[in-house]
N, C-alpha and C positions, 0 to 999 in steps of 0.2 A: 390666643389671648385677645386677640385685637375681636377676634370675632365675639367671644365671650363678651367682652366691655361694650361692643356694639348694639347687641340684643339686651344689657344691661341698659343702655345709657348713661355710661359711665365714662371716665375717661379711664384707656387702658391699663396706665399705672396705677391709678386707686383701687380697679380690679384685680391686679395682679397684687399688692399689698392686703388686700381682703381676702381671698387665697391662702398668702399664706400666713395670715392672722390663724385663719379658721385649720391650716393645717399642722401647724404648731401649736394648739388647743388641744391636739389631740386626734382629730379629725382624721380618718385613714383618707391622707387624700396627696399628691405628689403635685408636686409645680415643678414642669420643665422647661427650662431655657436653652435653647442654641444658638447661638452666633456661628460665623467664620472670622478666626482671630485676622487674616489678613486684612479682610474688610476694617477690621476696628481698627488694626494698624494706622491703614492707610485714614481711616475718618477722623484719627487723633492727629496724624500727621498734617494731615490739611486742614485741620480745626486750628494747629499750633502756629500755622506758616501763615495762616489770616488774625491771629490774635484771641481766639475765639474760646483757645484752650484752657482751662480753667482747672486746677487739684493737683493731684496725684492721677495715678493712674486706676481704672474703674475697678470695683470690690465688689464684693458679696455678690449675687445675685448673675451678676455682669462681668464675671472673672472671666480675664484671657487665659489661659495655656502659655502659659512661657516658652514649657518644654518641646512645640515642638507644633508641628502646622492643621494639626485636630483641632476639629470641634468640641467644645464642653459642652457638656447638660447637667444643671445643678437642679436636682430633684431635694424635695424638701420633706421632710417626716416629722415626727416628733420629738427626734434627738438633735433634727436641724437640717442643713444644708450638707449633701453629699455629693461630692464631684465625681462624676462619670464619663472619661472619655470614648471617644467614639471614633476608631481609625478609620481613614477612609479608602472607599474598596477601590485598590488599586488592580486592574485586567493582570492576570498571570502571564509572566513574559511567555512568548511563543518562542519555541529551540528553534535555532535553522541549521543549516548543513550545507557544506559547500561557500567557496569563496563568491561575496556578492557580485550579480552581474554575469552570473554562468549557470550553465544550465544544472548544477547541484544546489544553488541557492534554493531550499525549498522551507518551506515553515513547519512546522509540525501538525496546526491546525488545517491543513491543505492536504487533496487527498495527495498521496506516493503516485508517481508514473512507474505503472509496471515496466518490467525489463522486457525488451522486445528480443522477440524469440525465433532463427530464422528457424525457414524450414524448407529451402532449398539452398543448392550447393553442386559440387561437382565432386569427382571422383575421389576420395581422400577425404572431403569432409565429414567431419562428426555432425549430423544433427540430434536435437531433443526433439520426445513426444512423450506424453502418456499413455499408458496403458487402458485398459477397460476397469480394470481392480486397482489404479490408483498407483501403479509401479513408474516412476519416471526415470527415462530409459535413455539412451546414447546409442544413435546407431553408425553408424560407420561406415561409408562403400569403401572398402577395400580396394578392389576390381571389377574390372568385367573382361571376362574374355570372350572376341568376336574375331572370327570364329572359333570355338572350341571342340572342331570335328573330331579332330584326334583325341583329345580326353575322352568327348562320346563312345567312338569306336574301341577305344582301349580299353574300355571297363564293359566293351561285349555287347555294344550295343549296337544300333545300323540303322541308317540316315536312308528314308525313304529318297528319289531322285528330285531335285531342287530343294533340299531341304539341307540348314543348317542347322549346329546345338549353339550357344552360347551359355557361359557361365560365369555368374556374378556370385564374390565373396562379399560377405555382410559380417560385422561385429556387432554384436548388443552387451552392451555394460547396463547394468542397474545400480543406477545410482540413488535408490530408495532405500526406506527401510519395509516397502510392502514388495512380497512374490509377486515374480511375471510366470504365468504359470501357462502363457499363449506358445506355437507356435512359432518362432521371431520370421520366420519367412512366410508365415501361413498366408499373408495379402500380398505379397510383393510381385510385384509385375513389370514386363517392360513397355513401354509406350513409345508406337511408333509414329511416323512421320502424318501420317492420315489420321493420327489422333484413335488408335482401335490400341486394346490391349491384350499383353500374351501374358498367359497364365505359367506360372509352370511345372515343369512334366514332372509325372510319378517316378521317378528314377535318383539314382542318387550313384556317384562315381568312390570308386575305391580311392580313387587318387584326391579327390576334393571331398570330402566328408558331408553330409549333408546336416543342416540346424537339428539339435535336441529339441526335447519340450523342456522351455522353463527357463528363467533365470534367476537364480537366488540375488538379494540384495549383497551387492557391493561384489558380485562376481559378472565377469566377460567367458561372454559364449562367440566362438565365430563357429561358422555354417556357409557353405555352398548350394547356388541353386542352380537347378538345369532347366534351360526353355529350350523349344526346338519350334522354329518357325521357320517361312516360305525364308531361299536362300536370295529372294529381290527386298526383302521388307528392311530397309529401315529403322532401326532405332537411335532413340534422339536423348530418351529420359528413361530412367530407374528410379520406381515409384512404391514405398510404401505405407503400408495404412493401419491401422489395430481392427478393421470390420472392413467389410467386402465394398461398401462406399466412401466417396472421398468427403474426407471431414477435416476439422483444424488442424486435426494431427498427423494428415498428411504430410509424408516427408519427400519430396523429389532431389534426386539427384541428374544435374544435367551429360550428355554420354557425346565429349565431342570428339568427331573424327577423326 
């Protein structure tokens, strides 16, 4: 309005009164007003406290909202003044979680800290990995038995001279709903003190069963494996993988003395 009456040369209230002459004539034309009722509070309050204040309180055109701490805008047509309130946009509160001050206190508009996932451990522990197809798994070291010559030899087999078997048992649970449809010992290997690794051997013991293929979801498979390595070597760790190189879902188990 002010800018209107300005390019007019007018003063702004005669332009605003010409307005809405012309829109009450008929004229498809709307005049809107805004205030902030608090402001008017406060400017009648301190008009009143200096003497200043003069009527009633302001009408038509210059109505406050009683009801409540909105702005009005009284648009005008040719049936008259129409009061339209306009609520103001309050930010949508943010959830949070956890008692304030601890590390659950989080917002919702904040990204989640993933769950950290180990992936080593010692004999007995369960670790997680995933699969290649998406199966997420629970592996288990059971055991290891060092040495394991007599199992070897009982199931008919013979230990070239300086050489032992060892044999480690493994559990795989699937705790998915996708097929683990891998070998579960197919990478597992032991890892010795100089950092070299033993594969292991084609053979499988009557007495320790060797790994199926596959685990269905929400079923546990155990499996025994047999290595036969130099009987000076060392092993330190039991080391599995889903592929024949080591990747995130490398799992180590530590093998102490």
């Amino acid at each position: 309005m002010h800018e209107i009456a300005q390019r007019l040369g007018m003063d702004p209230r005669e332009a605003a009164m010409r307005l809405i002459t012309l829109s009450g004539s008929g004229l498809p034309l709307l005049v809107g007003v805004e205030c902030d009722p608090n402001g008017v509070r406060r400017a009648l309050a301190n008009a009143a406290a200096y003497g200043n204040y003069m009527g009633g309180p302001p009408s038509g055109p210059y109505a406050v909202n009683q009801s409540g701490p909105h702005p009005v805008q009284q648009q005008y047509g040719p049936q008259g003044p129409v009061s339209q309130p306009f609520p103001a946009q309050q930010p949508p509160p943010q959830a949070t979680w956890g008692p304030p001050q601890s590390a659950g206190w989080v917002r919702a508009d904040q990204p989640q800290p993933k769950p950290v996932v180990s992936r080593t451990g010692k004999i007995g522990t369960a670790l997680e990995a995933d699969s290649l197809e998406g199966a997420r798994l629970s592996i288990q070291l059971i055991e290891v038995v060092d040495p394991a010559d007599f199992l070897f030899t009982a199931a008919g087999y013979k230990l070239a001279e300086g050489e032992r078997a060892v044999v480690v048992h493994t559990e795989v649970t699937n705790t998915s709903q996708v097929p683990y449809t891998s070998l579960p010992d197919m990478y597992l290997v032991l890892v010795t003190k100089t950092g070299e690794t033993v594969t292991k051997a084609p053979v499988s013991l009557s007495s320790r069963p060797a790994h199926k293929l596959g685990v269905q979801p929400g079923e546990t498979a155990g499996g025994h494996s047999v290595f036969v390595l130099p009987d000076t070597t060392e092993v330190i760790q039991v080391r599995w993988s889903v592929r024949p190189e080591v990747d995130l879902n490398t799992l180590v188990w530590t093998v102490e003395d």
